[in-house]
Steps between C-alpha positions, in 0.01 A plus 500: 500500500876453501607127653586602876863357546585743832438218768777431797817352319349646201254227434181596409174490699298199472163406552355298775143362463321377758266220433278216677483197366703328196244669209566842612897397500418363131405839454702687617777310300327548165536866596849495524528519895855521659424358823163339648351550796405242674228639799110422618421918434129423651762439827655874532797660318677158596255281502666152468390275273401073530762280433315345209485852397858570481580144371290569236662822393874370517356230255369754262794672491699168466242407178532820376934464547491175352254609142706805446848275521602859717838485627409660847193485670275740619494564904196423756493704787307454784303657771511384828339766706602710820810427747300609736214187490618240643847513375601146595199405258657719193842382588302154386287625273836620327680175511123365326533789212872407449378098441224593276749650300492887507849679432402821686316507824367903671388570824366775650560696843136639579469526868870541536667798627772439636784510299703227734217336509412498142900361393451229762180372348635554150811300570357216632231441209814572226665187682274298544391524090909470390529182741184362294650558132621262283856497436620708222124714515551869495227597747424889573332636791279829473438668812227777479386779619158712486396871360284547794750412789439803688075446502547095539766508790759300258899542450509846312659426081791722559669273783413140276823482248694507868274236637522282212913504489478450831279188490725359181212522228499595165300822421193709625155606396328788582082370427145667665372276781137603486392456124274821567507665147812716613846422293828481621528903389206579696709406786855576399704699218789523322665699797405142768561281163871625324721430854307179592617381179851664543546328812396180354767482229771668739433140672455250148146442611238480255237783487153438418203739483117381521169618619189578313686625201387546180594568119523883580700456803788377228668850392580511922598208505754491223637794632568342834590145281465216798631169456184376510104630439226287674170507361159308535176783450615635181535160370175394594162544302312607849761603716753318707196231652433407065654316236854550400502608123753404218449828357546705774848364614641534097341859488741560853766307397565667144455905650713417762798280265428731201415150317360178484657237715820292371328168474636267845755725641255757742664473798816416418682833620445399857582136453819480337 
């Protein structure tokens, strides 16, 4: 398969792994990940994940920055879970995340409908993280929306690149809040898909794609060419609850960049 170079501001789609603990992130690095994942997956679709846990990861990744002699470094992202729990508590749990080192934090907006609503809650947890970084730290703030809005009572995908502009972040994902078996194109297709992504680079926000997607999802995917695919099932020996695999992530990485990776520079399209 051809490297896919058709991303927004023609940079191409990367690869965002999802892992658990710092021997999954050592994993997913050997495998040429882009981006990792920082989450609890045993917690939901954003399960957050122990401080130790994410201190742990940013350390890998430093190791890993550090034996390569890389000029850039890889990005940790972040889950933080729903807006809509206790949003004074992610608004800290953000500021926590931002400490322990991650680059990239993502929320979600289940339980949200309101589109006021949802920008007012977005805008106060983007704040609250940028007062917390360090100065001179790029941070980015994901806001993200679900496949099954309509069934779950959350903020419908179509209306989330105008939410997140509105609440000053950095990009959207579109990911399946009920890890039921179903994909992201059992819910939604290239007809919901193509002007979500439109909209997002009309606005410079980053576009990201995840949910339950697999190595035979790609051909879609590269047609539609995200900023960004999330992954954490297909990259797993037993599903999204097992073991992260090496092999998985480089068999992803290379049909998707039409290679193997450049040794220490995944990742740095979106960080320079």
């Amino acid at each position: 398969m051809r490297s896919n170079r058709g991303g927004a501001r023609g940079r191409r789609t990367l690869l965002l792994a999802s892992v658990k603990n710092a021997d999954e992130a050592r994993c997913a690095l050997e495998g040429g990940d882009d981006i990792l994942d920082a989450k609890d997956p045993a917690a939901g679709a954003l399960g957050a994940c122990s401080p130790s846990a994410l201190l742990a990861i940013v350390a890998e990744r430093d190791a890993a920055l550090r034996e390569s002699g890389a000029p850039r470094r890889i990005p940790v992202s972040a889950a933080l879970g729903d807006a809509a729990d206790l949003p004074g508590a992610l608004a800290l749990a953000a500021a926590g995340a931002v400490a322990c080192g991650a680059d990239d934090l993502k929320f979600g907006l289940r339980g949200v409908a309101d589109e006021g609503e949802a920008i007012r809650l977005g805008r106060a947890i983007v704040r609250a993280a940028r007062r917390c970084a360090p100065p001179g730290r790029r941070l980015r703030v994901v806001l993200v929306a679900f496949a099954e809005a309509e069934s779950i009572g959350s903020l419908p995908p179509r209306v989330l690149p105008r939410v997140a502009a509105s609440a000053e972040a950095d990009g959207c994902l579109i990911d399946t809040a009920l890890k039921d078996g179903r994909t992201l194109f059992d819910h939604l297709g290239e007809a919901d898909l193509e002007p979500f992504l439109r909209a997002c680079r009309r606005r410079g926000l980053l576009c990201a794609l995840a949910g339950s997607l697999a190595l035979g999802d790609l051909p879609r995917l590269l047609a539609l060419a995200p900023d960004l695919i999330g992954l954490r099932g297909a990259l797993c020996g037993d599903g999204r609850q097992g073991r992260l695999e090496a092999e998985r992530v480089r068999r992803f990485r290379e049909a998707l960049h039409g290679g193997p990776p450049e040794s220490g520079v995944q990742g740095a399209a979106l960080r320079g």
